[in-house]
DSSP file (Angstrom, degrees, kcal/mol; ACC not computed):
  #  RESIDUE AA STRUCTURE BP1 BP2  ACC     N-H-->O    O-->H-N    N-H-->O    O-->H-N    TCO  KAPPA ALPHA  PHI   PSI    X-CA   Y-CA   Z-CA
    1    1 A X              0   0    0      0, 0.0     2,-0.1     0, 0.0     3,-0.0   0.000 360.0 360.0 360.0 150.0  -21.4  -15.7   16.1
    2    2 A X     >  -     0   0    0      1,-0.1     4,-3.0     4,-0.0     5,-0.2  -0.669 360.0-108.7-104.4 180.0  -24.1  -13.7   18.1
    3    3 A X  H  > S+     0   0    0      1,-0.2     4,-2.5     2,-0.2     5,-0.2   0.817 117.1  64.1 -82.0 -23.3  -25.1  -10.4   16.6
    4    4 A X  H  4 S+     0   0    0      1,-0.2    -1,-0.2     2,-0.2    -2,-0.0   0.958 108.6  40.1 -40.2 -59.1  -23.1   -8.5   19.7
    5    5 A X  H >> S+     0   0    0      1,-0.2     3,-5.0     2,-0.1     4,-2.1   0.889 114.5  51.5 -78.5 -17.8  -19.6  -10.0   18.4
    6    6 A X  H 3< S+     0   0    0     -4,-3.0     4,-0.4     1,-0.2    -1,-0.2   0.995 104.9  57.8 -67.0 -28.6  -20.5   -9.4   14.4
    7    7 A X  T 3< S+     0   0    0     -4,-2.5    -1,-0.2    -5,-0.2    -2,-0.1   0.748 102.9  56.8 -47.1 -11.5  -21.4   -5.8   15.4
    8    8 A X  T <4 S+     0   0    0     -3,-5.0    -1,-0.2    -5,-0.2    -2,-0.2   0.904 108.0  49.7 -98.8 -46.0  -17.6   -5.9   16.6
    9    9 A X  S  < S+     0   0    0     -4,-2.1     2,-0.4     8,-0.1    -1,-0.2   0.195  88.6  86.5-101.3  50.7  -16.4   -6.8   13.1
   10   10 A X  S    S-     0   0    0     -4,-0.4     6,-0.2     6,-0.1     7,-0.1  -0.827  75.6-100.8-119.0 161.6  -17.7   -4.8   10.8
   11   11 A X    >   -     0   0    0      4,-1.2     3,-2.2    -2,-0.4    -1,-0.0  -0.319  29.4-115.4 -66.6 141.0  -16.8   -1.6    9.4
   12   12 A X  T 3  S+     0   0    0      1,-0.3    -1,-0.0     2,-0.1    -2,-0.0   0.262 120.8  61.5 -81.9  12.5  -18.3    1.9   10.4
   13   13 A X  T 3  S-     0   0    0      2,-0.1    -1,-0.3     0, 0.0    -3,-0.0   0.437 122.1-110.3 -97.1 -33.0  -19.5    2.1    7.1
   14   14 A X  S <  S+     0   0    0     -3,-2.2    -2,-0.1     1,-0.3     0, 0.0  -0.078  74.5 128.3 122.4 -36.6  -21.9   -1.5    7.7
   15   15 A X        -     0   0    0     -5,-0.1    -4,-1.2     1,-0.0    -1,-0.3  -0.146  63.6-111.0 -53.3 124.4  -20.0   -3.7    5.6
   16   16 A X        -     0   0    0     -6,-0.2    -5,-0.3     1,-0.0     2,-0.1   0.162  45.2 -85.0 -40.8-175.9  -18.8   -7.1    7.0
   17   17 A X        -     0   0    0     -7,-0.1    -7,-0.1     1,-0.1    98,-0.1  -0.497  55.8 -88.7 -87.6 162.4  -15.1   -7.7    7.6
   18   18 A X        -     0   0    0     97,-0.5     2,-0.1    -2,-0.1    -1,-0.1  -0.375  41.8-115.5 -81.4 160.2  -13.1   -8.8    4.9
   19   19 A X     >  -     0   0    0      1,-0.1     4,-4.0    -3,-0.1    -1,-0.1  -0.410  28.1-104.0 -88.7-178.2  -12.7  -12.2    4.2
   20   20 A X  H  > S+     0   0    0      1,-0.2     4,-1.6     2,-0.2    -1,-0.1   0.794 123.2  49.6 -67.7 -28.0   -9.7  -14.0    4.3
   21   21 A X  H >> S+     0   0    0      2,-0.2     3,-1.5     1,-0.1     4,-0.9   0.983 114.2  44.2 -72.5 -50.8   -9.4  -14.0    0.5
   22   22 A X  H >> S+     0   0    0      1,-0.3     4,-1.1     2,-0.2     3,-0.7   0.863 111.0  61.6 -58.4 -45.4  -10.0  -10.2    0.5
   23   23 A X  H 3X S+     0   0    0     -4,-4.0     4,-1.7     1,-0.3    -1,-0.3   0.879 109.1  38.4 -33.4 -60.1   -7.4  -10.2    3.5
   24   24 A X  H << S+     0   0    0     -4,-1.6     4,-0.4    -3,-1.5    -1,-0.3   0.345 113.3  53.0-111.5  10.0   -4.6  -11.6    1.5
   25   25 A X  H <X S+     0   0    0     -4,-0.9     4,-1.8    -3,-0.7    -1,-0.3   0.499 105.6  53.3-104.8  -6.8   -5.2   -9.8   -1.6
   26   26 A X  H  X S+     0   0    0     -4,-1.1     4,-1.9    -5,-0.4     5,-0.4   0.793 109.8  48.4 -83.6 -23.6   -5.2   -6.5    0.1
   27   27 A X  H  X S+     0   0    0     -4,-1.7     4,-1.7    -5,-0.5     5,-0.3   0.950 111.2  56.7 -85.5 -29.2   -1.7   -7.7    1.6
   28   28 A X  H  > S+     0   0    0     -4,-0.4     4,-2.5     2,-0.2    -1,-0.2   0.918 102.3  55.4 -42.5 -41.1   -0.9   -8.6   -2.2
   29   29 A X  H  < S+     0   0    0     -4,-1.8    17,-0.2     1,-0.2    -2,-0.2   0.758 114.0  35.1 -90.0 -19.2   -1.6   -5.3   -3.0
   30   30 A X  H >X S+     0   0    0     -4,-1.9     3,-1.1     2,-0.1     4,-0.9   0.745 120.5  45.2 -69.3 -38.9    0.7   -4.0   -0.8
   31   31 A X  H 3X S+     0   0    0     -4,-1.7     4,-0.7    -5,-0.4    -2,-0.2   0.897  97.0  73.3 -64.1 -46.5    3.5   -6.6   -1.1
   32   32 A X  H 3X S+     0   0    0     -4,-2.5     4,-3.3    -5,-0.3    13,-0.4   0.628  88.9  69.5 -55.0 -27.1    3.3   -6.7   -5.0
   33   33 A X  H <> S+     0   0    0     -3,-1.1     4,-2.3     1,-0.2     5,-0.4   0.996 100.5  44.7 -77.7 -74.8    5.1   -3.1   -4.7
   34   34 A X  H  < S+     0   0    0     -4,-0.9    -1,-0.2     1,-0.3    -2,-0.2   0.684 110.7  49.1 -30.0 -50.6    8.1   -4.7   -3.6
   35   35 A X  H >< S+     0   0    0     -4,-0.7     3,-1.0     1,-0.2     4,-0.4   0.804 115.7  46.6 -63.8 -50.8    8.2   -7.6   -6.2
   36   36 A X  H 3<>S+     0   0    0     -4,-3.3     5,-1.0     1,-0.2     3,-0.5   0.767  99.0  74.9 -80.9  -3.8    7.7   -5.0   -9.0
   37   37 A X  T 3<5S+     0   0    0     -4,-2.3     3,-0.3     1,-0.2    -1,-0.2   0.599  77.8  72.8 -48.7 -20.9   10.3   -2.8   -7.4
   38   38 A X  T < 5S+     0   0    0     -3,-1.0    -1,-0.2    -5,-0.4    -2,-0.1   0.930  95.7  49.2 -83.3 -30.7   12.7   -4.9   -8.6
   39   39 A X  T   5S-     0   0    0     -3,-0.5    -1,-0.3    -4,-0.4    -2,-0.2   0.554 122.5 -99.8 -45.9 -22.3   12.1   -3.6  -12.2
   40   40 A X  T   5S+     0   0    0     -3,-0.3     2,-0.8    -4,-0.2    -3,-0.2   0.142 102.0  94.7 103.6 -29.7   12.3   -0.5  -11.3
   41   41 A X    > < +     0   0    0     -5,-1.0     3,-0.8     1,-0.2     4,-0.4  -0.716  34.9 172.2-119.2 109.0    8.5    0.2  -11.1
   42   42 A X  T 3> S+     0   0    0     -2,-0.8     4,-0.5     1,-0.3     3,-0.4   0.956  76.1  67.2 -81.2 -46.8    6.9   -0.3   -7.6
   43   43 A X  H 3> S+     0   0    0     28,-0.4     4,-2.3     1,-0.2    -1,-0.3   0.775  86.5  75.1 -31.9 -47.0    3.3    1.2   -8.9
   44   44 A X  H <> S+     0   0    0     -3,-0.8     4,-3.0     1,-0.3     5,-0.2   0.811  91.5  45.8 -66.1 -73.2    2.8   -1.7  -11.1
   45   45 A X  H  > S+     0   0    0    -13,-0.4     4,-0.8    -4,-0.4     3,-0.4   0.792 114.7  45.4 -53.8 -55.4    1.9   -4.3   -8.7
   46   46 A X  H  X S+     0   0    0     -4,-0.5     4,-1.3    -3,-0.3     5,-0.3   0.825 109.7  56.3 -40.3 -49.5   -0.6   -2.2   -6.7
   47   47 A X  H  X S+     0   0    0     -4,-2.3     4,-1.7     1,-0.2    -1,-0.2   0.981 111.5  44.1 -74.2 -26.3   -2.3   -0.9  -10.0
   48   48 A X  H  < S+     0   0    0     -4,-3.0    -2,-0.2    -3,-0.4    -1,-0.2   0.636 110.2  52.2-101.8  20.4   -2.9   -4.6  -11.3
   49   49 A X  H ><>S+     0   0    0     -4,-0.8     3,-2.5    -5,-0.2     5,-2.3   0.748 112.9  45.4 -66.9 -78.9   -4.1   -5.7   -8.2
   50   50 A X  H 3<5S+     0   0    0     -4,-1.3    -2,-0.2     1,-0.3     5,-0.1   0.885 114.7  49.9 -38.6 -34.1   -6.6   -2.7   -8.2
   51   51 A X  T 3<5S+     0   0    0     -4,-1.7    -1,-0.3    -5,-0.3    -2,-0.1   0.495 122.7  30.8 -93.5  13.5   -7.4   -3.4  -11.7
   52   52 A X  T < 5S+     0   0    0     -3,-2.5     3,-0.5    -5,-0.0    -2,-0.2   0.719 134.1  16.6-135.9-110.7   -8.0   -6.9  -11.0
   53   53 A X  T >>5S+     0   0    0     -4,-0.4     4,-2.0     1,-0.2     3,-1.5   0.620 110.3  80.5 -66.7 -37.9   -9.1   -7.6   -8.0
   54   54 A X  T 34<S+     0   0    0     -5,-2.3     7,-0.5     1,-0.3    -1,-0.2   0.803  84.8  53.6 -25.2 -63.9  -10.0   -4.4   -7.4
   55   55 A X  T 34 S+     0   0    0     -3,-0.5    -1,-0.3     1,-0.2     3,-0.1  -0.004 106.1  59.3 -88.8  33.4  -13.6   -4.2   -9.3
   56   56 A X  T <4 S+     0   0    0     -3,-1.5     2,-0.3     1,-0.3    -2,-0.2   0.512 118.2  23.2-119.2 -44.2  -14.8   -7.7   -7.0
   57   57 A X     X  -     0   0    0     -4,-2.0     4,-1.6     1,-0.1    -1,-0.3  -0.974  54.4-151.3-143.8 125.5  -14.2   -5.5   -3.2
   58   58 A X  H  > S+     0   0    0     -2,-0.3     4,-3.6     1,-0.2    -1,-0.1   0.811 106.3  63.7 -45.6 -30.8  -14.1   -2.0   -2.3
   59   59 A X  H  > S+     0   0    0      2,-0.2     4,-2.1     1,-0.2    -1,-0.2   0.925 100.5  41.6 -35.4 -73.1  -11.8   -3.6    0.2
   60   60 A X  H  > S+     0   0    0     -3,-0.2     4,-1.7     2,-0.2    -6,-0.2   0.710 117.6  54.3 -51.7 -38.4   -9.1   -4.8   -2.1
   61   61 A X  H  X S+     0   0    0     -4,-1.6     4,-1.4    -7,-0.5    -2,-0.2   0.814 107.1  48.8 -73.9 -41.8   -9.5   -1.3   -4.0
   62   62 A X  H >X S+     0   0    0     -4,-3.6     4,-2.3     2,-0.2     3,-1.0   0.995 111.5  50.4 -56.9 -66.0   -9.0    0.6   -1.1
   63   63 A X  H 3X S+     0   0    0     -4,-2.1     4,-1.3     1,-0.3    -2,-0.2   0.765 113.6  43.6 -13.6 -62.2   -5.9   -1.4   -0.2
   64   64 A X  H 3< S+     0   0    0     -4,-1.7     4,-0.3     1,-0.2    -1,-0.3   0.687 108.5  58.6 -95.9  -1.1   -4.5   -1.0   -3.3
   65   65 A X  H <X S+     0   0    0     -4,-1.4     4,-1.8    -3,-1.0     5,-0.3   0.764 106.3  48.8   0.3 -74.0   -5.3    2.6   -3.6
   66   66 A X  H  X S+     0   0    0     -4,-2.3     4,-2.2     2,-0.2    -2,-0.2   0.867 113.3  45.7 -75.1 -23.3   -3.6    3.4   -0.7
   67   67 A X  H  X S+     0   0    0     -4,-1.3     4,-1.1    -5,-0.3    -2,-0.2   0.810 110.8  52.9 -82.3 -20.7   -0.4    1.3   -1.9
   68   68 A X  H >> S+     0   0    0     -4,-0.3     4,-2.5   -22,-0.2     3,-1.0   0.980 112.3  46.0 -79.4 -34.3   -0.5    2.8   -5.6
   69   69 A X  H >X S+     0   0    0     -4,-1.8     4,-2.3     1,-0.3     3,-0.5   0.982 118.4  49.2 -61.6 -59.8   -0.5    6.8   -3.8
   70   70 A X  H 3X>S+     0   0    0     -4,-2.2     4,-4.4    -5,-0.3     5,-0.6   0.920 116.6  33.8 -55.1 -30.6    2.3    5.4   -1.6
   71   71 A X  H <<5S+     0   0    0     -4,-1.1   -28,-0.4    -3,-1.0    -2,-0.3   0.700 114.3  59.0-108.0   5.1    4.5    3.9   -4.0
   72   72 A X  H <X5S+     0   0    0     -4,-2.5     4,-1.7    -3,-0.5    -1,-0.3   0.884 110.3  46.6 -45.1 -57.6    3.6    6.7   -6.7
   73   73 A X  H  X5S+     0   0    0     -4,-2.3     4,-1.9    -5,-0.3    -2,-0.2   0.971 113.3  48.8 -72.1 -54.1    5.1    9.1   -3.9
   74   74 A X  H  X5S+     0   0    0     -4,-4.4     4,-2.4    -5,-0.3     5,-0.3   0.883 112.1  51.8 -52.1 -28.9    8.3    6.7   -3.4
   75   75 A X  H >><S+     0   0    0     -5,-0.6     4,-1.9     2,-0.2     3,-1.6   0.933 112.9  37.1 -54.9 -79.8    8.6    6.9   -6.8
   76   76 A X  H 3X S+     0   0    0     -4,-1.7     4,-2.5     1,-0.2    -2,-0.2   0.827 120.1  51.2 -22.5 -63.9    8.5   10.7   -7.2
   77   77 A X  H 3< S+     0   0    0     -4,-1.9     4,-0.3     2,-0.2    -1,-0.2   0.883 107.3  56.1 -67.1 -46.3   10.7   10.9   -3.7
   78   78 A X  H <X S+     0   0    0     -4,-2.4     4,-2.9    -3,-1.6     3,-0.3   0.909 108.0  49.5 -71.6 -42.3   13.3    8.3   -5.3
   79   79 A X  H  < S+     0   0    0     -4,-1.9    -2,-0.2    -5,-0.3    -1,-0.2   0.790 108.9  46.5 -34.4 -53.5   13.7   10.6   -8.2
   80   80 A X  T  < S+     0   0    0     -4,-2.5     4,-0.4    -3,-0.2    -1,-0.2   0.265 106.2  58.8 -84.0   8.3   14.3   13.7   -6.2
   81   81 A X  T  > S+     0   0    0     -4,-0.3     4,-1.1    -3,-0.3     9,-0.2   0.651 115.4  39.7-101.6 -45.6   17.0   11.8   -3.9
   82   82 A X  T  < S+     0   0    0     -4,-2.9    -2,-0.1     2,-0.2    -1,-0.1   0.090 109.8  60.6 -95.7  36.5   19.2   10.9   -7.5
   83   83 A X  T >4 S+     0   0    0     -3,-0.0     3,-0.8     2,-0.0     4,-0.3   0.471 106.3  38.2-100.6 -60.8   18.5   13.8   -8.7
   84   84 A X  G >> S+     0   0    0     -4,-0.4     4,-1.3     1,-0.2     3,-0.8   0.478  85.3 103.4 -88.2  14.5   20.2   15.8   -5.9
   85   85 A X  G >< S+     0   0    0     -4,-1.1     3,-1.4     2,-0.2     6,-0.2   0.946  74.0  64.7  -3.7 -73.7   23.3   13.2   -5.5
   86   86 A X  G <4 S+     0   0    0     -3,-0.8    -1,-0.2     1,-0.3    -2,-0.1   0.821 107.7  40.5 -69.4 -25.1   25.4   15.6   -7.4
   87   87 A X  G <4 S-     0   0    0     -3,-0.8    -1,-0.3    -4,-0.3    -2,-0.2   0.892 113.6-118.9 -85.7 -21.0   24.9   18.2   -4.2
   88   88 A X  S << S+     0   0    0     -3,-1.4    -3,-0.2    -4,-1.3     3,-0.1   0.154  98.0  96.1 134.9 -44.6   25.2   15.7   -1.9
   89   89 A X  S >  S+     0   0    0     -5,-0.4     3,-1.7     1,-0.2     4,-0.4   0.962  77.1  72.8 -87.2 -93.2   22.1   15.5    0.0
   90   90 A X  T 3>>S+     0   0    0      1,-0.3     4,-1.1     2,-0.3     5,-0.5   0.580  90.5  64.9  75.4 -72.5   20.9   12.3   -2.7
   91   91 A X  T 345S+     0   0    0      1,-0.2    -1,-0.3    -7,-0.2    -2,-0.1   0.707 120.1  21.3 -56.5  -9.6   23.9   10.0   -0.7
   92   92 A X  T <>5S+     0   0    0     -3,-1.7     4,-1.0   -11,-0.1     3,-0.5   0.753 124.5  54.2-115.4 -62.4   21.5   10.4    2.5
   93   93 A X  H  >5S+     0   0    0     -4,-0.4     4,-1.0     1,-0.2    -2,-0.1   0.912 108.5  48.9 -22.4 -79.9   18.0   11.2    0.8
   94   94 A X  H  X5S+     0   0    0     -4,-1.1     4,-1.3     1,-0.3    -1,-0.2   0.563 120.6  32.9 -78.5 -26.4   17.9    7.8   -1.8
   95   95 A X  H  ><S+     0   0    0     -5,-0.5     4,-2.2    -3,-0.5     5,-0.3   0.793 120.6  53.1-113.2 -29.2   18.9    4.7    1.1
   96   96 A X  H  X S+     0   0    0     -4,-1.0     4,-1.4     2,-0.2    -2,-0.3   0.876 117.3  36.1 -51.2 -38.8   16.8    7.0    3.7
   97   97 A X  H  X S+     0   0    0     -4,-1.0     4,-4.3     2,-0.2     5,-0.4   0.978 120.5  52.2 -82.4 -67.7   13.5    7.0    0.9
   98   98 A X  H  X S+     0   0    0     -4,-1.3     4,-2.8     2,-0.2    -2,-0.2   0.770 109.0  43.9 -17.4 -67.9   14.6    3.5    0.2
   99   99 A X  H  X S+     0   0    0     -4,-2.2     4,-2.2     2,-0.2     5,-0.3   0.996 116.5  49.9 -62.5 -79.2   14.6    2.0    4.1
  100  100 A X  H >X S+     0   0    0     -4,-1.4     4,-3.4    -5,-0.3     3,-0.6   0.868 106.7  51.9 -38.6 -61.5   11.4    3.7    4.9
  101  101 A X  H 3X S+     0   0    0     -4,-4.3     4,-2.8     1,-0.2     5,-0.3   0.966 111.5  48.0 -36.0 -58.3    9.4    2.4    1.8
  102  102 A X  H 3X S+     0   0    0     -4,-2.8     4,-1.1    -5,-0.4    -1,-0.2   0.868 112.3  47.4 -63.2 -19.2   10.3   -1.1    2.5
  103  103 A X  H <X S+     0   0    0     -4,-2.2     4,-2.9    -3,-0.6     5,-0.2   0.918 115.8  46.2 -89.9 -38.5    9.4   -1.0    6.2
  104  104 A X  H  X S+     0   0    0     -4,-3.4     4,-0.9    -5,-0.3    -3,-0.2   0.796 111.6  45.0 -52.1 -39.3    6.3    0.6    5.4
  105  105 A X  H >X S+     0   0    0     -4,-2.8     4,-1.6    -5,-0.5     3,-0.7   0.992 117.9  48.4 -52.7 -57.3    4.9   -1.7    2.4
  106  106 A X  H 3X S+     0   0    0     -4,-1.1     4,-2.7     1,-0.3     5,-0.3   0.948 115.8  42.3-100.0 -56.8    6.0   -4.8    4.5
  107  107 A X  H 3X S+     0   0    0     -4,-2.9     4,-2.7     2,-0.2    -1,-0.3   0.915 119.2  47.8 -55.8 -17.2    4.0   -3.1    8.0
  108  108 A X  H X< S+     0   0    0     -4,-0.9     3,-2.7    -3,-0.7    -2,-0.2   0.838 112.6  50.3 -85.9 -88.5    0.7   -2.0    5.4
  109  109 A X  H 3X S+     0   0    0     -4,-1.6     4,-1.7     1,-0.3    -1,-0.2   0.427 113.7  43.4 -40.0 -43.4    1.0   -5.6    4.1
  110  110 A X  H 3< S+     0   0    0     -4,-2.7    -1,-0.3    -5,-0.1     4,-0.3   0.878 116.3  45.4 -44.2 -55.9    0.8   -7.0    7.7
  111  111 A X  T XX>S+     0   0    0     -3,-2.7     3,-4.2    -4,-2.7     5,-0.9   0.972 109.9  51.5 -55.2 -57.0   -1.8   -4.8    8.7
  112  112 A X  G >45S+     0   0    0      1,-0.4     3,-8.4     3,-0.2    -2,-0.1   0.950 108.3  57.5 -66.5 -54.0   -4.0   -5.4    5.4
  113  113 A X  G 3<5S+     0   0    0     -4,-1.7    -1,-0.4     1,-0.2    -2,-0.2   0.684 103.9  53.9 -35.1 -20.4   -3.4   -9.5    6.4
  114  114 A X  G <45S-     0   0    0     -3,-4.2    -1,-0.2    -4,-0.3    -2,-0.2   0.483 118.5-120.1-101.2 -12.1   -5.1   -8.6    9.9
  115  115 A X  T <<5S+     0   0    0     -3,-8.4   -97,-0.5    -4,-0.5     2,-0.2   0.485  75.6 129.5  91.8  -4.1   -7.9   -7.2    8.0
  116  116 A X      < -     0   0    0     -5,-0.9    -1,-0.3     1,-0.2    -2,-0.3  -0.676  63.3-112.5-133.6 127.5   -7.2   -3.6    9.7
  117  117 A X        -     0   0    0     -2,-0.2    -1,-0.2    -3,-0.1     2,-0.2   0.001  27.8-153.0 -26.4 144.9   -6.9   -0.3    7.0
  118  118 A X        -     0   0    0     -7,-0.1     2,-1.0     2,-0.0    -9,-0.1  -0.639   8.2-160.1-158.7 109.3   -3.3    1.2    6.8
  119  119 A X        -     0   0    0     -2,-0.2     3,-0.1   -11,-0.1     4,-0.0  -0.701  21.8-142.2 -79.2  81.1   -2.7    5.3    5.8
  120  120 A X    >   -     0   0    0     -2,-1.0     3,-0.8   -54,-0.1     2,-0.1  -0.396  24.6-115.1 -48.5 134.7    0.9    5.4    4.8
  121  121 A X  T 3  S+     0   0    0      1,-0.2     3,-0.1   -51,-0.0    -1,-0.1  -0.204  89.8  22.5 -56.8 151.5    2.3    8.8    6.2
  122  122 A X  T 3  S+     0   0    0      1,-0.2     2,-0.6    -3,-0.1    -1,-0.2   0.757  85.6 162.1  62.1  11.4    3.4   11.4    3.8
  123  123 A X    <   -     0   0    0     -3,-0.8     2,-0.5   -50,-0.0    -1,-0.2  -0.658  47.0-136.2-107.3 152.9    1.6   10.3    1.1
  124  124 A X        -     0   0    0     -2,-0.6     2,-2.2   -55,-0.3     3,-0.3  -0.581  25.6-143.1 -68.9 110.2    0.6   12.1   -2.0
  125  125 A X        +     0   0    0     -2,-0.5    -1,-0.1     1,-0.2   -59,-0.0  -0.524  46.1 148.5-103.2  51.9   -3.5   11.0   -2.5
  126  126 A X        +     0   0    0     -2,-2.2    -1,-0.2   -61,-0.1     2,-0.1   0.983  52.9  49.3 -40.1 -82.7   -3.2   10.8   -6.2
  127  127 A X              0   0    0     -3,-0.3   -58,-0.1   -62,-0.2   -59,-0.0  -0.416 360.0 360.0 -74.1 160.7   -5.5    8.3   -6.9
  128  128 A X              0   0    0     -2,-0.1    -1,-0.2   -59,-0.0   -62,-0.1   0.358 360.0 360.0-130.9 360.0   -9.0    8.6   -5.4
């Protein structure tokens, strides 16, 4: 590769591109949400990815950074959707919170695979 195109895949920071392992653990670390969702706790997968994988690439720790602050905020958001059920709101809120989360994990987890950053919207930037 001449030095023109590696200038193309690097990072504004300097850093190379991620590799293909880094690639498909950052899309673990999104993806993992889902799989521990099924427990009940979507955070899970993202935080032992991060704790993991995490301390070998800032890559993989950004990735899963951004997936524990998302699914921390779905968490929080799924909470306040069965909470208000009993007004009504809850019956709309909870499959609304629900739909969005999954299409969003599953587009961050796509993106992460491409190598390419992904800023869920709306989220709460809990962890730093």
């Amino acid at each position: 590769m001449d030095p023109q195109q590696q200038m193309g895949s690097q990072f504004l920071t300097g850093s190379p591109a991620p590799t293909q392992d880094e690639k498909t653990w950052g899309m673990l670390a999104h993806l993992s949400a889902l799989v521990a969702g099924v427990v009940g706790l979507p955070f899970l997968g993202p935080l032992i990815v991060m704790l993991t994988k995490g301390k070998e690439s800032p890559w993989v720790n950004a990735q899963a950074k951004e997936s524990l602050n998302f699914q921390i905020t779905v968490t929080i958001a799924l909470f306040v959707a069965a909470f208000t059920i009993c007004i009504g709101i809850g019956v709309v809120l909870l499959p609304l919170v629900g739909i969005a989360a999954l299409v969003l994990t599953i587009i961050a987890g796509l993106k992460a695979n491409n190598g390419e950053m992904y800023k869920y919207p709306a989220t709460l930037r809990l962890v730093k």
